[in-house]
DRENTORPA-403981 format. One record per residue: x, y, z of N, C-alpha, C in turn. Coordinates in steps of 0.02 Angstrom, whole numbers, plus 50000, padded with zeros to 5 digits. Atoms other than C-alpha are relative to their C-alpha. Layout:
XYZXYZXYZ/...
This chain:
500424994050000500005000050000500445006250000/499454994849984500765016649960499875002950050/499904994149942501145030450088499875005649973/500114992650018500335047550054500335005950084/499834993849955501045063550142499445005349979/500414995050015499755078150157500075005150011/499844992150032499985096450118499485005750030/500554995249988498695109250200500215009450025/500074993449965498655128550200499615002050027/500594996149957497695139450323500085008049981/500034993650025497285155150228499505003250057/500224995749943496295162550393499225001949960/500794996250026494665164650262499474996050035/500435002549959493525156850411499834990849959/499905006650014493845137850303500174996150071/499375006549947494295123150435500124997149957/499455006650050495815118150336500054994650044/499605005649972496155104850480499254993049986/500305003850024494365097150430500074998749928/499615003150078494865097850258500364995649994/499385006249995496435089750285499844994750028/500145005850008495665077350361499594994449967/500415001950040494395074550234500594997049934/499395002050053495825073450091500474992750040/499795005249964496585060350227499614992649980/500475006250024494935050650189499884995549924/499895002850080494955051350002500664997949997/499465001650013496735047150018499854991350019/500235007349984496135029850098499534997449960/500535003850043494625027849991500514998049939/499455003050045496225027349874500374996949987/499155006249979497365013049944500315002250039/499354997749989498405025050008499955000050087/499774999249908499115025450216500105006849991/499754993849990499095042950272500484998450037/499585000549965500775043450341500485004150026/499644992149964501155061750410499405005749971/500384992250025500165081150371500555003950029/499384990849965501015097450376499305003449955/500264992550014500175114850363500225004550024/499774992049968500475133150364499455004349981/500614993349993499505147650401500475006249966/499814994750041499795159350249499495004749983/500114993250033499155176750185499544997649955/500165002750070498925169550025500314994449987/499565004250032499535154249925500665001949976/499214997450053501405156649856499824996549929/500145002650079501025158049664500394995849971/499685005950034502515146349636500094994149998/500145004949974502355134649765499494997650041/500705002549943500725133049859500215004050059/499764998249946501775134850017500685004449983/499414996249986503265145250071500584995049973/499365003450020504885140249992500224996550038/499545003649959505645136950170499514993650013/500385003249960504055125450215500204993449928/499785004750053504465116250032500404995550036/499325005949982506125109450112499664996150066/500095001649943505255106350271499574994249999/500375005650014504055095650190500224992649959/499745005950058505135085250070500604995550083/499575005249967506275080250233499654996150071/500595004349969504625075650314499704994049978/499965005850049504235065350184500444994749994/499275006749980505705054550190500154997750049/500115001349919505545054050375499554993149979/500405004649981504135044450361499594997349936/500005004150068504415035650200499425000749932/500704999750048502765043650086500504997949939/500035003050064502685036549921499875005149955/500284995850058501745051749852499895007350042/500084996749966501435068549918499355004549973/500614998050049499665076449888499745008050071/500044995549968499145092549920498965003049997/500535001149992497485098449992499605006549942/500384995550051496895109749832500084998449930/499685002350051497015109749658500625007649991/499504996550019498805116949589500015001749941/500044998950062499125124949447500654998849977/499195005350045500495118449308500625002550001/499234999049991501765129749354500234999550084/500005001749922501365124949561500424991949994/499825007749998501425106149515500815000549967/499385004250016503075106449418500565002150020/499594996649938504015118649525500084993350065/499945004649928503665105249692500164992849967/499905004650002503795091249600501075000349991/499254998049982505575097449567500434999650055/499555001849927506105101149734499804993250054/500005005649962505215088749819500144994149975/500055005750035505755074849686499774993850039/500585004949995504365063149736499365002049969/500854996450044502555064549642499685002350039/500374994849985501655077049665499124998449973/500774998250031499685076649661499605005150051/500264994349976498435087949712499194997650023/500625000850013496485086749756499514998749962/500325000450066495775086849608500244994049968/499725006350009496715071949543499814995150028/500255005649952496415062149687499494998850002/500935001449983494585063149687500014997949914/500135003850074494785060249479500214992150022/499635006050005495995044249519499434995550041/500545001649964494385039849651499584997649957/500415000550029493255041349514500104993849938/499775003850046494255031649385499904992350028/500125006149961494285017149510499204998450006/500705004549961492465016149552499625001749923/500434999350038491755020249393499714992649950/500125007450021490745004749312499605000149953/500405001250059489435009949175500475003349948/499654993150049490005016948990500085006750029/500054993249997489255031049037500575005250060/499374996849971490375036149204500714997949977/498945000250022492125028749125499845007549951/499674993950042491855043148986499825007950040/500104993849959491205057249109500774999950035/499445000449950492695052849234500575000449951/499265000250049494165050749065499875008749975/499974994050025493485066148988500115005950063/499514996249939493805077149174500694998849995/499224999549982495485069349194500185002849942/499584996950060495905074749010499925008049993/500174991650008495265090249017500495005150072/499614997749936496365092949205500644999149972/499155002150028497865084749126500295005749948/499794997950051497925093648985500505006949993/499524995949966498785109949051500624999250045/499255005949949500045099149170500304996649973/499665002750040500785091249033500565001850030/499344998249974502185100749097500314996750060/500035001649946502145095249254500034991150029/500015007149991501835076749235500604997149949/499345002650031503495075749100500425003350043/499724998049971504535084549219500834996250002/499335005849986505695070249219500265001249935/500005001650058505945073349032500655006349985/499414991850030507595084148947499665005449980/500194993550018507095100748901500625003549968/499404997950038508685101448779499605009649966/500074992950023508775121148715499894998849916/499875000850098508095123548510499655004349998/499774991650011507765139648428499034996849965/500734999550020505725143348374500064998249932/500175000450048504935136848250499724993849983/500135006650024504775119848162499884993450083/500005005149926504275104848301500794996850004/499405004049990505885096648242500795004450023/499454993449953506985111148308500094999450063/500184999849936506215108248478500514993250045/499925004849947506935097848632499824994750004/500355010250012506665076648645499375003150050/500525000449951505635083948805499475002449975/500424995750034504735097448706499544997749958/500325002350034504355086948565499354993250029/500255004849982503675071848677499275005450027/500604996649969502545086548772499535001149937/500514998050054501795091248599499534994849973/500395005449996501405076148547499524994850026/500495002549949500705069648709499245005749976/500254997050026499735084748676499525000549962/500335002650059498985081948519499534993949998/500555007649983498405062948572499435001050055/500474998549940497685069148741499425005149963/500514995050033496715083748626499224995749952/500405004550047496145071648501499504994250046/500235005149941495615058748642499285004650030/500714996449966494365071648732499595001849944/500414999550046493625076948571499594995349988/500475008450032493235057848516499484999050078/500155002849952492535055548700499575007050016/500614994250014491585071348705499504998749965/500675003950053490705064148550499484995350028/500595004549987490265047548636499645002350071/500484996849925489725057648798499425002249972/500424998350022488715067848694499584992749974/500395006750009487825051048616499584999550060/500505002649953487585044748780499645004250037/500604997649963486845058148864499235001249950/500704999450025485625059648710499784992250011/500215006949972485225042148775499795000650070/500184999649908484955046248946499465005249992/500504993550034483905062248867499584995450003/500415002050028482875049748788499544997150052/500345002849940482505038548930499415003450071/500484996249957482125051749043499355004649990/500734997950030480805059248921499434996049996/500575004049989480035042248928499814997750053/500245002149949480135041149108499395005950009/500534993449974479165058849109499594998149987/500354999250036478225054248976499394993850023/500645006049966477285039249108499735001350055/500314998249956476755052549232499914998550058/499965002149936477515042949362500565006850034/499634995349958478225056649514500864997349992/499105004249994480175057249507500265002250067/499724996649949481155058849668500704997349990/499354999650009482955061449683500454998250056/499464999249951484425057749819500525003249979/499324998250010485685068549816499945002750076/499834998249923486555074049981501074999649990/499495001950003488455072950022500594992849998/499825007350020489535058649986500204995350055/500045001149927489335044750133499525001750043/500404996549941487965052850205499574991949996/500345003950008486915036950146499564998549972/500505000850070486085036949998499824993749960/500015008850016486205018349947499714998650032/500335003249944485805014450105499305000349998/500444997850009484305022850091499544999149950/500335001850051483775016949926499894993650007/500045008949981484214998349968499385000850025/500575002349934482895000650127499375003149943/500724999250041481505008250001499904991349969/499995005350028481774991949890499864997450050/500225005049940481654980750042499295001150029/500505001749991480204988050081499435004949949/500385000650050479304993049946500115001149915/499955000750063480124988149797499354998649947/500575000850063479074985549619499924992250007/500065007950000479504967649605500344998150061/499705004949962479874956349768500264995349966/499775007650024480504941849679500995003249972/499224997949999482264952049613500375007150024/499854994349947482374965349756500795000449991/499254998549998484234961349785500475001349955/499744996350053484624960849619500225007849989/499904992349993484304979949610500265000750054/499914995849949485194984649747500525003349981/499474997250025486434996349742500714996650047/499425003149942488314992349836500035005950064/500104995549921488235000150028500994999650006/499335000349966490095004750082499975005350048/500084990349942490555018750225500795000849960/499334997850026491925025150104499695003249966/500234993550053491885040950004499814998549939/500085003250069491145037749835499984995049988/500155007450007490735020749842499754998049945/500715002050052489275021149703500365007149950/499684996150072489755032549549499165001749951/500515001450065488245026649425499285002250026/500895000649997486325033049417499714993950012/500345005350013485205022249464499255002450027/500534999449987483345022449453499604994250010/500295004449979482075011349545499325002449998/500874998649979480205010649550499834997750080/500165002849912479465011649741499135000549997/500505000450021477685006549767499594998750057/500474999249943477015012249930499214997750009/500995004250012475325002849986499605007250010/500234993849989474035016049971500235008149976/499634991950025475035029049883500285001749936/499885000450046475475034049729500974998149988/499125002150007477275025749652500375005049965/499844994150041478525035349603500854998349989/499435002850036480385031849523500505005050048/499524999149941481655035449655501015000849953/499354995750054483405041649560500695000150050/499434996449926485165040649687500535002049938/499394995550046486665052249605500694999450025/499305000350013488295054249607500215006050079/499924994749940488815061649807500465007249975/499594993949995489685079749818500645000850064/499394998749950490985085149914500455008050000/499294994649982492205099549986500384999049925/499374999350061493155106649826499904993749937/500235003450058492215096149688500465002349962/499814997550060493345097749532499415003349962/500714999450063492145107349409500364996949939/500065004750062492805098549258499534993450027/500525006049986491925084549366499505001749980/500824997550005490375092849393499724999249912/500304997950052490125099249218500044992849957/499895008550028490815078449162499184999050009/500435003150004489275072849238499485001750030/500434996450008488105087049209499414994449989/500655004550011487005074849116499814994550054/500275004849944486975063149254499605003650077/500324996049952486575075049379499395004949986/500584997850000485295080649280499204996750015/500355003749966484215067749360499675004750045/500384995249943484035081149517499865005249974/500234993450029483645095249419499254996249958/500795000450036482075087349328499734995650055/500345002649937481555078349487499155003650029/500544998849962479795081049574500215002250080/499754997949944480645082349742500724995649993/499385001949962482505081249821499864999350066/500205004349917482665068749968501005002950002/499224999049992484535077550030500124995350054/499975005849945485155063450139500605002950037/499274996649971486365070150267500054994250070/499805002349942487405061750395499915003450060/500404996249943486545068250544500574997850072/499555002149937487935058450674500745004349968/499464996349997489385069550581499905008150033/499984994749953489805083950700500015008649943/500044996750055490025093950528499514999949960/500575001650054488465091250436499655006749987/500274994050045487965107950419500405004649954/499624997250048489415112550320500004995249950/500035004250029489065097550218499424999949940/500714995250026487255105550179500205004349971/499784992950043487915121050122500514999049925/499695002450056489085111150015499584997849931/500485003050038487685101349945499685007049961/500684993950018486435116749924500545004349951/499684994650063487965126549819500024996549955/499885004150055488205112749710499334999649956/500484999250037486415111549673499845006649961/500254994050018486205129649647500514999749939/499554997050074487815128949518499704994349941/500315004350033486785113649437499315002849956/500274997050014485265124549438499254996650028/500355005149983484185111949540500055004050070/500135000549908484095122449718499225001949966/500954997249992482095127449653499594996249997/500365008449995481625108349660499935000850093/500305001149943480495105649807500474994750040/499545004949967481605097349943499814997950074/500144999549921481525088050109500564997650030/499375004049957482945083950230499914998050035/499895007749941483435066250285500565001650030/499285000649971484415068750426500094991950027/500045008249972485055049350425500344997650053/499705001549938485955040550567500055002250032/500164995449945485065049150682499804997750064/499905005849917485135032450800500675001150045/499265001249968486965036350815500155007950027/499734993949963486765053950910499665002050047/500494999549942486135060851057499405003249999/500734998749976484355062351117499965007149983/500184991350003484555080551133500165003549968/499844996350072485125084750976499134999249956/500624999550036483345079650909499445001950011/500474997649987481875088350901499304997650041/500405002249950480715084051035500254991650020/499965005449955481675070151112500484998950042/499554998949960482825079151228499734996850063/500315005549945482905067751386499814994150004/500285008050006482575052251329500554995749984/499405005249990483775038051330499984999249939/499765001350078484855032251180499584993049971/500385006050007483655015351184499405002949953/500484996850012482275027051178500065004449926/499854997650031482715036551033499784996049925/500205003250056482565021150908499264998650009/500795000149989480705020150982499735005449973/500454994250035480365037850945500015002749940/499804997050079481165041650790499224998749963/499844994250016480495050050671499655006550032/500454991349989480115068850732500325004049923/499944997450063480005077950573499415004849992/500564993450025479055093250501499885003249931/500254998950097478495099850309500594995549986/499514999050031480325099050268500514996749985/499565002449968481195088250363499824992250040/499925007949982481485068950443500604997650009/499645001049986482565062050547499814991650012/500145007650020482725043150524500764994450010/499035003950006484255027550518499694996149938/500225004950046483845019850354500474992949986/499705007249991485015005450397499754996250051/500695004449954483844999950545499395002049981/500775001250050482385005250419499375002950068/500504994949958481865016750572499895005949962/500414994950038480645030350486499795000849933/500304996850091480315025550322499545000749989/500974999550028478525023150324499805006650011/500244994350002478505040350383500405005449943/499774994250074479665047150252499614998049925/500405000550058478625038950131499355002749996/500644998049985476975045050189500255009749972/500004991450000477935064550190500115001249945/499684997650059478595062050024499104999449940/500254999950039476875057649974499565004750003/500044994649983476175072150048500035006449952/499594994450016477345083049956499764998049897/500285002250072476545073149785499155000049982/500915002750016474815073849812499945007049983/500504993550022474585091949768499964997549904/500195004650092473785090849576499744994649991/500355008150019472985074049614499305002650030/500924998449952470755071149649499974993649993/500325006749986470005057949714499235000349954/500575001850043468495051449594499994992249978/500145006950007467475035949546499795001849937/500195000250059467265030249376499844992849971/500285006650048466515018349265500044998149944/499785003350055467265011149138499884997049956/500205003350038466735003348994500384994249989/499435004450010467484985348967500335000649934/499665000050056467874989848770500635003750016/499394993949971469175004748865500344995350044/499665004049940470304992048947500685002450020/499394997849975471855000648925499775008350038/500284996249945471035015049016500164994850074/499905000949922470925005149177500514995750042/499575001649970472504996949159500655006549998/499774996749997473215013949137500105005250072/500114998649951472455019449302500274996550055/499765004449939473075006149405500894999849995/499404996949965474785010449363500355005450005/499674990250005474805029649361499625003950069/500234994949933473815033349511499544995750070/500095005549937473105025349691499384997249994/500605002350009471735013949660499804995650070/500184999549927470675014849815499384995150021/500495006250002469215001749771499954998549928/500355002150056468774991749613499354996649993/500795005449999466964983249570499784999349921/499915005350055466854972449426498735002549974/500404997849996465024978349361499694997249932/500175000550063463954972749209499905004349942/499994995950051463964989149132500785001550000/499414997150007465934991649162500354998350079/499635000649924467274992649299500015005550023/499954993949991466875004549411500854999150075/499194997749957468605011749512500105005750007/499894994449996468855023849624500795000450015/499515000349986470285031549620500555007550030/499744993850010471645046149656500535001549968/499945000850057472235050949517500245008749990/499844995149993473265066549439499375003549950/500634994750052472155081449375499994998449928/499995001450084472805079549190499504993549992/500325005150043471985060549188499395003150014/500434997549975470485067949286499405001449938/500564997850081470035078849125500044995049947/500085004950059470545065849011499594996149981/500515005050001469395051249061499435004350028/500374997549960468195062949141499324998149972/500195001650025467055057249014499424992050033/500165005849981466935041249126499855002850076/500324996349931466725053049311499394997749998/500805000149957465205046949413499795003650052/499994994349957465575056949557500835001350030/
């Protein structure tokens, strides 16, 4: 396993770099890697050449060798004349934030669709660091002009160059493809007037988790529940890929449940904008379920993380409610009306929740029936309750009703099937034709 060394400045702009740094500690593990030392300094500003202070450079490269790192990663992204300056003096590799959360992504990514979101970021990050990642390379002296004038190092950078250019173009193409494929799908999920709801929240908070426990208990089909499930880890970025499920509450209307791609402290935006189309799942959503780790002592800087990301997505004006989850694993008197009550007591009372909000553990599958009840709540505006009577020649009428909206009695009748039901306004006027009362 390699050895990472970690890098953190404290620019005094009210940031906790030392929760940062230990967050970059975490992605450094979700990476293979042993944290095996941190250094930081409290600077002004960044040094435009080196991140840190020249003297803190040396101070860090004979820290590094102290305690044998493999790699040395620093807690921001650098720019190409940062990276090939340190990689210089500190001759050991140099990476940065941004990298590390790409090299994260490269590892966990598993459909077409995230390998070319996640290749096209790193190419598009790389592509300026060329410098920086040949470093090792001669930089013989040759006079302007022709490529073959140039340096073995020069010429190798150009050429890398040229393939890495050509590479994001071709992979831009098949992104573009697939998101008009993901376009398509999601016009035909609209286009079946089933409610969409979304998970997004921060990464780890428990969004799998949370989708698993819908499936378990009210998946579409029982018979290949586990199939669909997604993979549960407590590691940063575990899950990468969209995935959409049908949930099919007794008594309530169903509605296609969507988990995304987590956020985080210092997102690359070449990420973001990578897997725009995937995250456009929460932007055409009916409601956002934000799932937050409710037992991290930081979770409201985790929210604010979330809520900017949506807003740079363009998805904060989607109706939202917050799951605060693993809310078995904190004290009584952190939750709303159940200060005083023992930590036993706590999994008895869960959930206290209000319009907006729900506090729940969706890994002991304490509060879902009530987050399902609030989410349906938050879907019933635009729906009426009405009975109708059906003609038996109209059959796809009443098998259209039984799976677009809550069918509350049926009665089998010699002039037709009558069924009441609740049902969204649009079918309302459609069949209204068939309204009895």
């Amino acid at each position: 396993m390699e050895k990472a060394f970690l890098v953190g400045v404290n620019l005094n702009d009210g940031e906790d770099y030392l929760l940062s740094l230990k967050e970059l500690g975490d992605l450094a593990e979700a990476c293979d890697m042993e944290v095996a030392g941190t250094a930081w300094q409290t600077l002004p500003e960044v040094h435009k050449a080196f991140y840190i202070g020249t003297g803190k450079v040396d101070e860090v490269k004979e820290q590094a060798i102290e305690c044998e790192a493999d790699v040395i990663i620093f807690d921001n992204s650098l720019s190409p004349m940062q990276l090939r300056n340190l990689q210089e003096r500190l001759e050991k590799p140099v990476m940065d934030r941004s990298t590390l959360i790409l090299d994260i992504f490269a590892r966990r990514a598993r459909s077409r669709e995230a390998m070319l979101q996640v290749e096209v970021a790193r190419l598009q990050y790389m592509l300026p660091r060329l410098v920086g990642l040949h470093a090792a390379l001669s930089r013989q002296g040759g006079a302007s002009g022709a490529m073959s004038n140039k340096g073995t190092g020069e010429k190798k950078l150009e050429l890398d160059r040229r393939v890495l250019e050509h590479r994001l173009t071709q992979m831009r193409r098949e992104l573009k493809d697939v998101g008009n494929e993901r376009m398509t799908q999601r016009k035909r999920r609209a286009g079946s007037g089933m409610p969409r709801v979304a998970l997004v929240g921060y990464t780890n908070a428990g969004k799998s988790t949370l989708l698993n426990a819908m499936l378990d208990l009210y998946g579409a089909d029982e018979g290949d529940t586990e199939e669909k499930k997604v993979e549960e880890k407590d590691m940063l970025f575990a899950t990468l890929d969209t995935t959409v499920r049908k949930i099919v509450p007794v008594n309530q209307h169903a509605f296609l449940l969507s988990d995304t791609v987590g956020f985080i402290h210092k997102l690359p935006h070449n990420l973001v904008e990578a897997f725009r189309s995937t995250l456009e799942e929460a932007k055409e959503a009916d409601i956002l379920l934000q799932v937050i780790d409710y037992s991290d002592p930081h979770y409201k800087e985790q929210i604010a993380v979330t809520n900017k990301t949506l807003q740079e997505l363009g998805a904060d004006a989607v109706p939202m409610i917050y799951v605060y989850n693993k809310s078995d694993l904190v004290s009584p008197d952190d939750i709303p009306g159940l200060a005083g009550t023992s930590q036993e007591q706590v999994k008895a009372n869960l959930p206290a929740m209000t319009d907006n909000s729900i506090y729940l553990s969706a890994k002991e599958q304490i509060g879902m029936k009530e987050l399902v009840e609030l989410i349906g709540r938050k879907l019933s505006g635009g729906y009426r309750e009405c009975t109708m009577l059906i003609p038996y020649t109209d059959g796809r009428a009443v098998s259209y009703l039984n799976e677009n909206s809550v069918v509350l009695g049926t009665e089998y009748l010699e002039e037709g099937v009558r069924i009441q039901v609740n049902c969204k306004e649009k079918d309302y006027w459609f069949y209204q034709k068939y309204v009895v009362s």
